[in-house]
ZAMAR-212349 format. One record per residue (C-alpha): residue number from 1; chain; x, y, z. Coordinates in pm, whole numbers, plus 50000, padded with zeros to 5 digits. Example, Ala and Ser with C-alpha at 12.3 -4.5 7.8 and 13.67 -1.06 7.14 Angstrom:
   k c  east north    up
   1 A 51230 49550 50780
   2 A 51367 49894 50714
//
This chain:
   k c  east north    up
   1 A 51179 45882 51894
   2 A 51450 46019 52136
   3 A 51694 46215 52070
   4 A 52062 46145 52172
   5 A 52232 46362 52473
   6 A 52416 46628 52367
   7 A 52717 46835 52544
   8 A 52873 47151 52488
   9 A 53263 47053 52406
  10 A 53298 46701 52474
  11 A 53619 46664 52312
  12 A 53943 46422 52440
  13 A 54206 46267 52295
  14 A 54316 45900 52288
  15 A 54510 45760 52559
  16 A 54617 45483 52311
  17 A 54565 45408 51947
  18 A 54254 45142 51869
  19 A 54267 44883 51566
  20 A 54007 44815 51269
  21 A 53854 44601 51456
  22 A 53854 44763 51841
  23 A 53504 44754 52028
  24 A 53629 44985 52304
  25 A 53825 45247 52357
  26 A 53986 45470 52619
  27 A 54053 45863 52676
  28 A 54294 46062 52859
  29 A 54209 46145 53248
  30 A 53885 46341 53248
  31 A 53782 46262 52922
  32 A 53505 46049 52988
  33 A 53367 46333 53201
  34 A 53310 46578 52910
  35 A 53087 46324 52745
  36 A 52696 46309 52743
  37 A 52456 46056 52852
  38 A 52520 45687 52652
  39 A 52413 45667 52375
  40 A 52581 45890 52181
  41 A 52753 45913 51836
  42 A 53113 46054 51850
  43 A 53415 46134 51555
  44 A 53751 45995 51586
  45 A 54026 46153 51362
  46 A 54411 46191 51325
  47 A 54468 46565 51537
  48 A 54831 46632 51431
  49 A 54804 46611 51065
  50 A 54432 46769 51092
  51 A 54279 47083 51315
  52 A 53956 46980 51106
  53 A 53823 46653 51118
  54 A 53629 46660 50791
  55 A 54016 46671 50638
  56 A 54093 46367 50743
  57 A 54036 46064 50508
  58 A 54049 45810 50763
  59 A 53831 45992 51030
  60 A 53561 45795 51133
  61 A 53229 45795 51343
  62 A 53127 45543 51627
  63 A 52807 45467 51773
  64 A 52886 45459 52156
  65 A 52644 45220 52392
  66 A 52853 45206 52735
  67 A 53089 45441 52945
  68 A 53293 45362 53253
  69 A 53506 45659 53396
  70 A 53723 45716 53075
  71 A 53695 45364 52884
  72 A 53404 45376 52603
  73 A 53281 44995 52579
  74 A 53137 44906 52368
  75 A 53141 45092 52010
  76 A 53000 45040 51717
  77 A 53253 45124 51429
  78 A 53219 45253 51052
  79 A 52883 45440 51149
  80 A 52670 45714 50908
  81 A 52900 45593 50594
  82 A 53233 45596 50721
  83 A 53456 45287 50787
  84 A 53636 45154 51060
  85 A 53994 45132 51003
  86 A 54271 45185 51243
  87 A 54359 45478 51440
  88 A 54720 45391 51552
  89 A 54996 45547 51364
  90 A 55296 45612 51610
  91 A 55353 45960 51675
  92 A 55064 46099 51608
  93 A 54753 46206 51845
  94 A 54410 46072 51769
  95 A 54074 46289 51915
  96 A 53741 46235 51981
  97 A 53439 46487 51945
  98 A 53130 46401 52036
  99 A 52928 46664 51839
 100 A 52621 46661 51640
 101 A 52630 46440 51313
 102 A 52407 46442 51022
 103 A 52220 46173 51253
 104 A 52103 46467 51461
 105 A 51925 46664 51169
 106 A 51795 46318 51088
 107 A 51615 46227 51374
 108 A 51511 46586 51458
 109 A 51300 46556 51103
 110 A 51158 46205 51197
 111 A 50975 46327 51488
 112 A 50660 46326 51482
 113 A 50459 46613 51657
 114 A 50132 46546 51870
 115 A 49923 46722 52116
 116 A 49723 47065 52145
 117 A 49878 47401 52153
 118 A 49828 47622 52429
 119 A 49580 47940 52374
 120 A 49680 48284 52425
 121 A 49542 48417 52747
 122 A 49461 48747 52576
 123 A 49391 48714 52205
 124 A 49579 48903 51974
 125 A 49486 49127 51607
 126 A 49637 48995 51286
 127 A 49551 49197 51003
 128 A 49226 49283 51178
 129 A 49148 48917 51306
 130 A 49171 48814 51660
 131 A 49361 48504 51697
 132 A 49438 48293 52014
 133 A 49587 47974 51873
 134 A 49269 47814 51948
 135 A 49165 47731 51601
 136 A 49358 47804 51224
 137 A 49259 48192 51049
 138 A 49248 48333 50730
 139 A 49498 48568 50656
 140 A 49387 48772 50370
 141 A 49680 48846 50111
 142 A 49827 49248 50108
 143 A 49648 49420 49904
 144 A 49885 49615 49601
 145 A 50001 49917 49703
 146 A 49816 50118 49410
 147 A 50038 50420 49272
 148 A 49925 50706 49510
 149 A 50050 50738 49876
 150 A 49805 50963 50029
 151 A 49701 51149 50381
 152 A 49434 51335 50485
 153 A 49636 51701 50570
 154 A 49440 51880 50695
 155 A 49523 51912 51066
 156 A 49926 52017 50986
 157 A 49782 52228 50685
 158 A 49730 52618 50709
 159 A 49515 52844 50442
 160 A 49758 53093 50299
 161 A 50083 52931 50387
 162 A 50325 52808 50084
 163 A 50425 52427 50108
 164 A 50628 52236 49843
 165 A 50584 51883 49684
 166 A 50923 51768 49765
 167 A 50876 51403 49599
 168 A 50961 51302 49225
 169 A 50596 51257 49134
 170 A 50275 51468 49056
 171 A 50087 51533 49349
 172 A 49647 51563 49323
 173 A 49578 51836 49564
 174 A 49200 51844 49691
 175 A 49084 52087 49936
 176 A 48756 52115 50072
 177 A 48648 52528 50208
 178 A 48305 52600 50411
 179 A 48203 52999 50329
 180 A 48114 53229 50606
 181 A 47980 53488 50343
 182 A 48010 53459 49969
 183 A 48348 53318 50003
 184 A 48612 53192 49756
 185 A 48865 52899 49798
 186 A 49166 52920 49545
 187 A 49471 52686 49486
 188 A 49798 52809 49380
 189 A 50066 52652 49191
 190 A 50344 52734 49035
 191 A 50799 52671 49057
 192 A 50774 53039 49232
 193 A 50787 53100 49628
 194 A 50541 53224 49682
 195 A 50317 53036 49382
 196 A 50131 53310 49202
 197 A 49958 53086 48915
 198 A 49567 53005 49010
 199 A 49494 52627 48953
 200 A 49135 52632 49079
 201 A 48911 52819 49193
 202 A 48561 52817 49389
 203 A 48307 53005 49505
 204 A 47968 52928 49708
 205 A 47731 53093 49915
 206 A 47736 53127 50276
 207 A 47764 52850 50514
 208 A 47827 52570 50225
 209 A 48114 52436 50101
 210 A 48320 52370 49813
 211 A 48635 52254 49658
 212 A 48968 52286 49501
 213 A 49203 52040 49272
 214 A 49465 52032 49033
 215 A 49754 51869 49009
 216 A 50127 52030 49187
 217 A 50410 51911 48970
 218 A 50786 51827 49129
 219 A 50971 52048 49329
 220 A 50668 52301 49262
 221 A 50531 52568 49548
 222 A 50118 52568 49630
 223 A 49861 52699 49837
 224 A 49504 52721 49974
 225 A 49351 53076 49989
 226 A 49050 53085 50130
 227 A 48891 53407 50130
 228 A 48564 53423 50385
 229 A 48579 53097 50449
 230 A 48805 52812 50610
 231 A 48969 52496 50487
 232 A 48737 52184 50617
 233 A 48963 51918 50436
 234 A 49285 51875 50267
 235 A 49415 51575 50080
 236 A 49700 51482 49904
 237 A 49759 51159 49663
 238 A 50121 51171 49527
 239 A 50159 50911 49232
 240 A 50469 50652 49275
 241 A 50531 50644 48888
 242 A 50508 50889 48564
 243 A 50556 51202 48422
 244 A 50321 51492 48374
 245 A 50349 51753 48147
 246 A 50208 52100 48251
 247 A 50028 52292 47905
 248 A 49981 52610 48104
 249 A 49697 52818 48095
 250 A 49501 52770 47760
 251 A 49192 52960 47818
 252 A 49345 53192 47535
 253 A 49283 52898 47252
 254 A 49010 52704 47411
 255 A 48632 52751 47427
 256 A 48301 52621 47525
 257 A 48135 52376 47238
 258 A 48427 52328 47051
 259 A 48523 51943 47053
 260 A 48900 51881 47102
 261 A 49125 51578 47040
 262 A 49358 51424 47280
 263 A 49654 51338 47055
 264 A 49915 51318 47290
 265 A 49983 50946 47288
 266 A 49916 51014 47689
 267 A 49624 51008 47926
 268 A 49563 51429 48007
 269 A 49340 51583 48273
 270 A 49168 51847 48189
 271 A 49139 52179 48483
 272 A 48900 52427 48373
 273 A 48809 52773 48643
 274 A 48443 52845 48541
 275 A 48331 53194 48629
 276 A 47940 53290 48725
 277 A 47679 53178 48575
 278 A 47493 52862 48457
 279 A 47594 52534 48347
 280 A 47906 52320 48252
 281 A 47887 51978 48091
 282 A 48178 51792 48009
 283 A 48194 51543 47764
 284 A 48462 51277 47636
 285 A 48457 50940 47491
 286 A 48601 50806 47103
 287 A 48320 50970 46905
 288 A 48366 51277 46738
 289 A 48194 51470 46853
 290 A 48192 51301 47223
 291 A 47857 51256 47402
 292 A 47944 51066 47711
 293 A 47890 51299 48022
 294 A 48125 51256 48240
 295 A 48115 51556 48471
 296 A 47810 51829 48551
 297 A 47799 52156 48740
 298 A 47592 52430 48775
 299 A 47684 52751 48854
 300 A 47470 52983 49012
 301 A 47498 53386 49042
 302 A 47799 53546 49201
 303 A 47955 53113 49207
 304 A 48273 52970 49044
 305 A 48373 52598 49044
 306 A 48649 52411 48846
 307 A 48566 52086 48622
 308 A 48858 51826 48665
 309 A 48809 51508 48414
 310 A 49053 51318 48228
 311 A 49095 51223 47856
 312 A 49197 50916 47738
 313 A 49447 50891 47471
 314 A 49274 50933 47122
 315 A 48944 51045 47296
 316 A 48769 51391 47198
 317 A 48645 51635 47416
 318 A 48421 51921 47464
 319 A 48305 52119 47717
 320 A 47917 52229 47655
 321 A 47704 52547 47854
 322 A 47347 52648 47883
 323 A 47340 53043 48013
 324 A 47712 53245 47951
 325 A 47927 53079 48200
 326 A 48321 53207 48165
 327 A 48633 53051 48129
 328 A 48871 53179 48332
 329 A 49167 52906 48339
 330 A 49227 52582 48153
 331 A 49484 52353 48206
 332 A 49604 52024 48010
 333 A 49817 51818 48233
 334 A 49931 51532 48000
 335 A 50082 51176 48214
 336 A 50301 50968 48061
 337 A 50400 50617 48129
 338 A 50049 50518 48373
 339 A 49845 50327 48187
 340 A 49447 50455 48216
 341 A 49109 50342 48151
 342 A 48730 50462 48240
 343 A 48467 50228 48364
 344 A 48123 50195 48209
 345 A 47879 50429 48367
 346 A 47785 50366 48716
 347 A 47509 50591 48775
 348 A 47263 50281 48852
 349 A 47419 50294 49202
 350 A 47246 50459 49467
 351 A 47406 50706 49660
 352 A 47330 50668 50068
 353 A 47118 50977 50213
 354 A 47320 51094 50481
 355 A 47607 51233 50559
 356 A 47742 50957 50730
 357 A 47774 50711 50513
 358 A 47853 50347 50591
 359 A 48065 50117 50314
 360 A 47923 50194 50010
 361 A 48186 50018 49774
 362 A 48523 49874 49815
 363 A 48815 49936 49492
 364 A 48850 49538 49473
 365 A 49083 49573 49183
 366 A 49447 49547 49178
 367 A 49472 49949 49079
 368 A 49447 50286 49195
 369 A 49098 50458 49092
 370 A 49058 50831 48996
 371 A 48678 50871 49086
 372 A 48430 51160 48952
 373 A 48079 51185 49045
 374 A 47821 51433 48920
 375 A 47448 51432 49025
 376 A 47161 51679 49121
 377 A 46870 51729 49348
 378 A 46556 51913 49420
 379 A 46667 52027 49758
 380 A 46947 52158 49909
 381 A 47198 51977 50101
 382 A 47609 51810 50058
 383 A 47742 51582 49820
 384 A 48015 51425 50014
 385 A 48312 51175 49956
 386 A 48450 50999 50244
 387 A 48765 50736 50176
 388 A 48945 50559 50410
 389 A 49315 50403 50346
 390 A 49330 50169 50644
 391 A 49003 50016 50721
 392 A 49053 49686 50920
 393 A 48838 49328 50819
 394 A 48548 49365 50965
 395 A 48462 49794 50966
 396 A 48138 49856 50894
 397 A 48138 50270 50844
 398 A 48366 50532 50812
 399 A 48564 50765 51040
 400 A 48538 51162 50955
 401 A 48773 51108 50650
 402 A 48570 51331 50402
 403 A 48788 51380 50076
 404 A 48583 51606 49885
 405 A 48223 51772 49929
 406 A 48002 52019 49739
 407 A 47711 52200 49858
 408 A 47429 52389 49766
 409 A 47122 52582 49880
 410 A 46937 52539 49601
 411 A 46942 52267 49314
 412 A 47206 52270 49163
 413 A 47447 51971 48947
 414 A 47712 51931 49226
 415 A 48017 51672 49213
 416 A 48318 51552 49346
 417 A 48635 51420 49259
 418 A 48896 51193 49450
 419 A 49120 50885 49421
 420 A 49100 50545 49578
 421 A 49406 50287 49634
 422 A 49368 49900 49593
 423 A 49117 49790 49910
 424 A 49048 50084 49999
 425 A 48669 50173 50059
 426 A 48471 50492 49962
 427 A 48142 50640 50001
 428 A 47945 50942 49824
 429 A 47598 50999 49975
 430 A 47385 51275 49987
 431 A 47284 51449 50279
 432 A 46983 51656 50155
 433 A 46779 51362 50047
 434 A 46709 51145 49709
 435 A 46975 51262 49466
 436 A 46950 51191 49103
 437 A 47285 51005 48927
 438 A 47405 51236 48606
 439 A 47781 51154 48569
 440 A 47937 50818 48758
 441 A 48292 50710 48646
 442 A 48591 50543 48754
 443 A 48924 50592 48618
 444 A 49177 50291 48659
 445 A 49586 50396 48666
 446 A 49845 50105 48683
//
C-alpha cells in the first residue's frame, strides 16, 4: 500500500464558495502550488467563525483525485465520516488544509513489512551478547538488585586512616592483612573521630594472612590498623534497608559453653575477638542446647581471630572451646526489618584446590546471601573467597577480586566470611591442597 503525498503547510482559502453537491473546486492564486502530489485527502471548514477546524460542525474532508494550476477536479465529498454539505455562506471565508487525517495513521498500520535487515558491520555487546542484527538474541532479564551495594576498596583505602559510613544503612566491613612478622590487623569503630572501640581483631604468623569484620553503623567513624603487616583487601557491602542495633561490648556477661537465646524478635550477628590459644566452635540452630556448627577456628600460640555468625530469631547459641582460648570482645548487632534465613548445610561441595578459582557457584536466587565457610586441612596453605559483582554471560573465572582469605602454616580450622548479591558468582578454594568441609552455610536477607 502507498501512502498519500504529504506537504508541509498546504493551506489556501476558497476563491468561491462550493455546494453539497460540488465535484470541484478552486483556490486563491498560488494555492494549488502549496498542495502535494494527487491523491491527497484535504479539510474544508468555515475560517472566520473558526481558527480551528475541528470547531466547526460543518467542516468537512474530501478525497482529491485531479489538480490543474489552482482548480481541484475532481473531489470526492463527505470522506472519513463527515458529510458534504455546502460551504457558501456570504461573508464568510472558507479554507482548505491538506494535512494528515486519521487516514494517515490508518494506512501507516496496514503496511505490511517485508525484506531482511541489514547486519551491523561491527557487532555490538548487549548484556554480554554480541549481536549484529543477523539473527534474534536472548536477553536475559536484570537480575534484583539484592540489598547490599558493594566495592572492592581497597586501592582508595589506607591502614590507619579514619573514614566514615556516610549512608543511612549498616555497612559489613571485611578486610583482608598479610603479616610480615607476627602481625595484628584490627578494625575500629565507633561515633568518635578518631574511632577508639576495637570491632575485630586478628593475628597470624608471618607471611600469612588474615581478616577483619564487623559491622560500622550510620554516620559512625572506622579503621584498619594493621600492625606488621599490610592491608591485601578491603570490602564494603552497605545494606539498602533496616536497622541495626549495636549491644556494645558484652564480653563482661558472656562466656564460652553457655547456650544463649536470641529473643529479640530480630535476626543478630554475633562478633566475638578470641585471644591465643586453641579452638572456637560456634553453634546455633532451634534446639536448646544448639548443635549445628556453623563456624570453626583454631587458634594457635601467640594468634587471635574473630568468629562472625548470625542468629536467627528464636535460635540458641553457644560458643564451645577445647584448650583456654579468651574472650576479649563480643558484640550483638541485632537487624530489624530484613527478613533472614540459613540454608541446609553445604559442606558436600567441594572446594577447588587453587588459588585461582574458576566459577564455583552462582547466588541464582532473587536475594542477597551472607556466606560463612569453615573447613581444615593437613597442610598449610589459603582459604580464599573471591566474588565478583559484574561478571558478563559467558565468564568462565574470576578477576583478582578476593573478598576474604585465611591462612595458615600449619593445620589449623580456617574460614571466611562474605556476602553475595542476586547473580553474582563466588568461589572458595583452597590453595594448599584437599581441604576437609566443617561448617558451609548461606544466609538469605530480603
Amino acid at each position: 500500500m502507498a501512502l498519500d503525498a504529504a506537504v508541509n503547510f498546504a493551506k489556501a482559502a476558497l476563491a468561491s464558495g462550493i455546494t453539497s453537491g460540488a465535484t470541484s473546486l478552486t483556490l486563491v492564486a498560488g494555492g494549488g502550488a502549496k498542495c502535494p502530489a494527487v491523491p491527497f485527502n484535504a479539510t474544508i471548514f468555515n475560517s472566520t467563525d473558526y481558527s480551528d477546524p475541528s470547531d466547526d460542525p460543518a467542516v468537512e474532508i474530501v478525497r482529491v483525485t485531479g489538480i490543474s494550476t489552482d482548480t481541484l477536479s475532481p473531489i470526492t465529498r463527505g470522506q472519513e465520516g463527515t458529510t458534504g454539505v455546502a460551504h457558501n455562506t456570504a461573508g464568510k471565508t472558507y479554507t482548505l488544509i491538506a494535512g494528515p487525517t486519521a487516514k494517515l495513521v490508518t494506512d501507516i498500520l496496514g503496511i505490511s513489512i517485508t525484506g531482511s535487515a541489514a547486519t551491523l558491520t561491527t557487532p555490538h555487546a548487549i548484556n554480554g551478547v554480541n549481536f549484529d542484527g543477523s539473527a534474534p538474541i536472548t536477553i536475559n532479564a536484570l537480575p534484583p538488585a539484592g540489598i547490599f551495594t558493594w566495592a572492592n576498596v581497597t586501592a582508595s583505602r589506607v591502614a590507619g586512616t579514619v573514614y566514615q559510613n556516610t549512608s543511612s544503612f549498616p555497612m559489613l566491613v571485611v578486610g583482608m592483612c598479610v603479616s610480615s612478622g607476627t602481625g595484628n590487623c584490627e578494625l575500629f569503630s565507633d561515633s568518635s573521630n578518631p574511632p577508639t572501640t576495637s570491632r575485630s581483631k586478628t593475628s597470624n604468623q608471618s607471611g600469612y594472612a588474615m581478616d577483619v569484620i564487623a559491622w560500622v553503623m550510620p554516620s559512625h567513624y572506622y579503621k584498619i590498623v594493621a600492625t606488621t603487616a599490610s592491608i591485601a583487601a578491603w570490602t564494603e557491602w552497605t545494606l539498602t534497608k533496616g536497622t541495626m542495633t549495636d549491644s556494645g561490648d558484652l564480653s563482661g556477661s558472656r562466656a564460652y559453653t553457655t547456650v544463649y537465646h536470641n529473643t529479640s524478635g530480630k535476626t543478630m550477628f554475633v562478633g566475638i575477638e578470641v585471644g591465643t590459644s586453641g579452638a572456637v566452635k560456634a553453634l546455633s540452630d532451634s534446639a536448646n542446647p544448639p548443635t549445628v556448627n556453623v563456624q570453626q577456628f583454631t587458634i594457635n600460640s601467640g594468634v587471635g581471630l574473630t568468629l562472625f555468625f548470625p542468629v536467627l530469631n528464636g535460635d540458641y547459641y553457644e560458643v564451645t572451646v577445647t584448650g583456654s582460648p579468651s574472650i576479649v570482645k563480643w558484640y550483638e548487632w541485632t537487624l530489624d526489618t530484613v527478613v533472614v534465613t540459613r540454608s541446609v548445610a553445604l559442606t558436600s561441595l567441594t572446594l577447588q584446590s587453587t588459588a585461582t578459582p574458576t566459577l564455583s557457584r552462582r547466588n541464582a536466587s532473587a536475594k542477597s546471601l551472607f556466606v560463612s565457610y569453615s573447613g581444615h586441612s593437613t597442610s598449610a596453605g589459603s582459604l580464599i573467597a573471591r566474588a565478583e559483582p559484574n561478571l558478563g554471560f559467558g565468564a568462565t573465572s574470576f578477576s583478582s577480586n578476593i573478598v576474604a582469605q585465611h591462612s595458615a602454616a600449619v593445620t589449623v580450622y580456617r574460614s571466611v566470611r562474605f556476602a553475595v548479591n542476586p547473580n553474582e558468582s563466588y568461589a572458595v578454594a583452597f590453595d594448599g591442597g584437599t581441604v576437609s568441609n566443617d561448617a558451609y552455610f548461606e544466609w538469605t536477607l530480603e
